[in-house]
C-alpha positions as semicolon CSV with decimal commas, in nm:
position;residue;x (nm);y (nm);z (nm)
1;X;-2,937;3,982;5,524
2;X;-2,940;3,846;5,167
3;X;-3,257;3,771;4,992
4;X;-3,250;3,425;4,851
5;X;-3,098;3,280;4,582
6;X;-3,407;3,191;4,396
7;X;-3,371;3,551;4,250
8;X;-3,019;3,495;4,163
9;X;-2,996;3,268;3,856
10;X;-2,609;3,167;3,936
11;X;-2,714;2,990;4,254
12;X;-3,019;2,874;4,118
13;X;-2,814;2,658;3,917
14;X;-2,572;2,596;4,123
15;X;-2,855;2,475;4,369
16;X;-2,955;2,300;4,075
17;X;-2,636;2,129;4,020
18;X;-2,561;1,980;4,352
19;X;-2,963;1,810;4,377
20;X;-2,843;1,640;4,017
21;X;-2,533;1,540;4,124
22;X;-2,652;1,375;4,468
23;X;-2,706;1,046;4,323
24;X;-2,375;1,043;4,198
25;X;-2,197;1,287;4,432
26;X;-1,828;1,181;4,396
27;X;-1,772;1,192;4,791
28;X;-1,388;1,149;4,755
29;X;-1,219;1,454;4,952
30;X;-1,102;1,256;5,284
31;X;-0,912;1,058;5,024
32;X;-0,723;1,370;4,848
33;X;-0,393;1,454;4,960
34;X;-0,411;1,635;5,336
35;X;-0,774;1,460;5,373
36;X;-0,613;1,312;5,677
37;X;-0,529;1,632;5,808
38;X;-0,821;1,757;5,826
39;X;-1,029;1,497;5,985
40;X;-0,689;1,548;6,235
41;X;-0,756;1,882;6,251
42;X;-1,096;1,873;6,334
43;X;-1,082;1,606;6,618
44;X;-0,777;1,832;6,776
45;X;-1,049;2,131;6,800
46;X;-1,313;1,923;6,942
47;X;-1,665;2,045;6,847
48;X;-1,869;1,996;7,138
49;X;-2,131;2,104;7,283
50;X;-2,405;2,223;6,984
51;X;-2,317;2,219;6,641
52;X;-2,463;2,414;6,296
53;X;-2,347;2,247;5,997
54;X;-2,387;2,489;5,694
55;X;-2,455;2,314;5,361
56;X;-2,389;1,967;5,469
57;X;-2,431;1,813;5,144
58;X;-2,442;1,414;5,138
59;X;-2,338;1,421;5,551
60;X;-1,948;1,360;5,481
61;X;-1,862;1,533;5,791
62;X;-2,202;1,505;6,000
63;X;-2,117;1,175;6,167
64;X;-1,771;1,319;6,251
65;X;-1,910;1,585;6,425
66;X;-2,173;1,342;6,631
67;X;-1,843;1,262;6,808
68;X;-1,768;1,516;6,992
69;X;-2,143;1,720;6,983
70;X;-2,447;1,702;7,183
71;X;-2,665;1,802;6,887
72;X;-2,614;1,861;6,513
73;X;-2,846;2,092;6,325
74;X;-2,735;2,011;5,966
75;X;-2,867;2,276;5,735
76;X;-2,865;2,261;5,337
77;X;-3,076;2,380;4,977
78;X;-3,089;2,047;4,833
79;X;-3,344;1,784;4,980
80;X;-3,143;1,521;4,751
81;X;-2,836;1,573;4,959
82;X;-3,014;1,614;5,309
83;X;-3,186;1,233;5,204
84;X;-2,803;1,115;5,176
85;X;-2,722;1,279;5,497
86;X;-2,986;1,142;5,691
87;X;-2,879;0,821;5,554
88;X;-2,533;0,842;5,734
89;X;-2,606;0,884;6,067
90;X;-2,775;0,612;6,286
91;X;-3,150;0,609;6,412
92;X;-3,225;0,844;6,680
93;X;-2,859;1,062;6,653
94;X;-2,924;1,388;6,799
95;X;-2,924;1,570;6,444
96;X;-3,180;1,804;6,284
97;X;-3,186;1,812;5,934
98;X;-3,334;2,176;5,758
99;X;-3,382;2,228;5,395
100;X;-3,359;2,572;5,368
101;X;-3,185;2,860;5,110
102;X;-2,831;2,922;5,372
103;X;-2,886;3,338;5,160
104;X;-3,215;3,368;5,284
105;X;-3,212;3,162;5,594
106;X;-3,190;3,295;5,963
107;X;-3,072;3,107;6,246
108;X;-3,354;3,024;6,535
109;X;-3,115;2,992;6,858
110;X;-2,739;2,999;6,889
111;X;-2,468;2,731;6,838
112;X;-2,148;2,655;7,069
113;X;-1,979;2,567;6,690
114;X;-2,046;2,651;6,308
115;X;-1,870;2,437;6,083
116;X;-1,869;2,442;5,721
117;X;-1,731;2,148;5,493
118;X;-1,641;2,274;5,128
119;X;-1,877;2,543;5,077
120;X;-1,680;2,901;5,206
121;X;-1,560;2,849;4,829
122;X;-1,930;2,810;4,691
123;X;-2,019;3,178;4,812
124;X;-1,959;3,454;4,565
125;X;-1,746;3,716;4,652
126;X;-2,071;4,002;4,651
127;X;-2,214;3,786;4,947
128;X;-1,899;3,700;5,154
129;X;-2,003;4,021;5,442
130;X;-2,281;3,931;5,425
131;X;-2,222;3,562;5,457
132;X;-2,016;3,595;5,786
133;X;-2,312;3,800;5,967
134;X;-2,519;3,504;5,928
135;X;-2,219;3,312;6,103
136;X;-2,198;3,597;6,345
137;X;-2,556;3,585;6,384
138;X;-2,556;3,200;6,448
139;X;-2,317;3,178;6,714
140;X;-2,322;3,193;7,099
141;X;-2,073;3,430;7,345
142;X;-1,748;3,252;7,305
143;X;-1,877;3,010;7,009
144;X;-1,657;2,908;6,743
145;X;-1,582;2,857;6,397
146;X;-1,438;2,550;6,194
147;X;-1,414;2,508;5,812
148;X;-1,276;2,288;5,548
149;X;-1,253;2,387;5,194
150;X;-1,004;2,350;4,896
151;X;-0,913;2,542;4,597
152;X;-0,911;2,301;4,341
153;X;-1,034;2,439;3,961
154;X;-0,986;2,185;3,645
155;X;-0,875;2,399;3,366
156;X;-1,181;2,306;3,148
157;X;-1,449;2,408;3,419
158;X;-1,281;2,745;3,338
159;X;-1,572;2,886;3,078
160;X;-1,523;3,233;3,215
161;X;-1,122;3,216;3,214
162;X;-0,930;3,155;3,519
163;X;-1,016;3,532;3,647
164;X;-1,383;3,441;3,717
165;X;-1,517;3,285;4,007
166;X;-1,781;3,128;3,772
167;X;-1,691;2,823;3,653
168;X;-1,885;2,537;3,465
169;X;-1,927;2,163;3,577
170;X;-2,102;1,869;3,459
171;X;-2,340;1,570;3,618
172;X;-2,239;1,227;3,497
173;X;-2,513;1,209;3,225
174;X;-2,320;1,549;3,063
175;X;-2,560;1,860;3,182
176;X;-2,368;2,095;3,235
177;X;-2,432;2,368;3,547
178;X;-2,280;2,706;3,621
179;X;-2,211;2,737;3,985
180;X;-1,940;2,954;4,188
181;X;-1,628;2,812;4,336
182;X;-1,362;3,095;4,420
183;X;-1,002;2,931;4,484
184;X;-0,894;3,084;4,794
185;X;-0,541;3,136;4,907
186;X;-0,550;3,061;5,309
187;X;-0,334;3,351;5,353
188;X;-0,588;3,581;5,173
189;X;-0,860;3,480;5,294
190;X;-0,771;3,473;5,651
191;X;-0,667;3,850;5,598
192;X;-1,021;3,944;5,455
193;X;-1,178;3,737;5,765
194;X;-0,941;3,967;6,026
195;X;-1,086;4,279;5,779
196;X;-1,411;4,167;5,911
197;X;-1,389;4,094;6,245
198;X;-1,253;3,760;6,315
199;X;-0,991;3,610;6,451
200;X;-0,951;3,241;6,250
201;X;-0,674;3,100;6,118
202;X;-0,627;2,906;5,812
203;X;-0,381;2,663;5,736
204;X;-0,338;2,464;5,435
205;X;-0,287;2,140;5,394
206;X;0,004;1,963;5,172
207;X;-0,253;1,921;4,852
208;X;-0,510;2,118;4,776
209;X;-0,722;2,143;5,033
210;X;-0,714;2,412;5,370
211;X;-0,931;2,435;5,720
212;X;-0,992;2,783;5,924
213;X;-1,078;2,759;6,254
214;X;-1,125;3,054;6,535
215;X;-1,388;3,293;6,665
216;X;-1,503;3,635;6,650
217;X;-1,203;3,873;6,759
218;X;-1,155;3,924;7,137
219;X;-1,347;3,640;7,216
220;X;-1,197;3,363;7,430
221;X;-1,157;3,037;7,252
């Protein structure tokens, strides 16, 4: 298992970044070309039973997921966006909310689903193994996996040229943040996911945005 990112200073910030930008998050992506695919796509795999949402930001897709689940344990870094979260589903929904480092933290039971909304692109490359044991390591006999990402990059966030997976954004009052956001081709990245193990598929969507969802190979879905 990773150690945390507090002793990396490119997810500090990045950590950083998203607590800034919570007041302000610009919670647009349902409204971006294939948005309505993916809320499609999601209600089509039906995520029942119990749920671990990794890095559920401001809670775009938590109340989705209270749809078809029995329980929601909605994990993120940034108290900021867990307050925004909490904030979108009604009193007494069958949610847990954790604050906790997603590189340092370890599960404490096993979920029938993981799903993770935008952030497979927010993991640097050096941590993507390790990454998917944690998913491994959070998931029941037979459980299964559902994402949503996109690979969207404005040229100027591209400080480090478009080869780096290090690029720089800004908060609305102009700080600017360094924080990682690798553009993934769903064809490549559903080959390095086989390379590891699983058997997900990823399909894209007609803009810019893609969802993966499977299990662990040989596994029933």
């Amino acid at each position: 298992m990773d150690t945390g990112s507090a002793q990396d200073p490119l997810l500090s910030e990045q950590r950083a970044y998203y607590s800034a930008l919570a007041p302000d998050y610009p919670d647009h992506l349902l409204g971006l070309p294939g948005g309505t695919e993916l809320t499609e796509a999601l209600d089509a795999f039906r995520p029942a039973g119990s749920i671990l949402e990794l890095a559920c930001g401001p809670g775009t897709w938590t109340p989705r997921l209270l749809r078809h689940a029995d329980h929601v344990t909605a994990v993120d870094a940034s108290p900021e966006m867990l307050a925004l979260a909490a904030s979108r589903v009604p009193d007494g929904a069958p949610v847990r909310f954790v604050e906790a480092d997603l590189f340092a933290w370890e599960p404490d039971r096993r979920y029938d689903v993981v799903f993770m909304g935008c952030w497979l692109s927010h993991v640097p490359a050096g941590r993507f193994r390790s990454f998917w044991s944690l998913v491994a390591a959070a998931l029941a006999p037979r459980g299964r996996v559902f994402f949503v990402d996109d690979r969207h990059r404005n040229p100027e966030e591209l400080v480090e040229g478009p080869a780096s997976s290090t690029i720089q954004r800004r908060t609305p009052d102009g700080t600017a943040y360094r924080i990682v956001k690798i553009p993934y081709e769903p064809a490549e990245l559903e080959r390095r996911l086989r390379e590891l193990g699983w058997d997900i598929t990823v399909t894209p969507t007609a803009g810019p945005l893609f969802w993966g969802a499977g299990t662990r190979a040989g596994e029933c879905r």
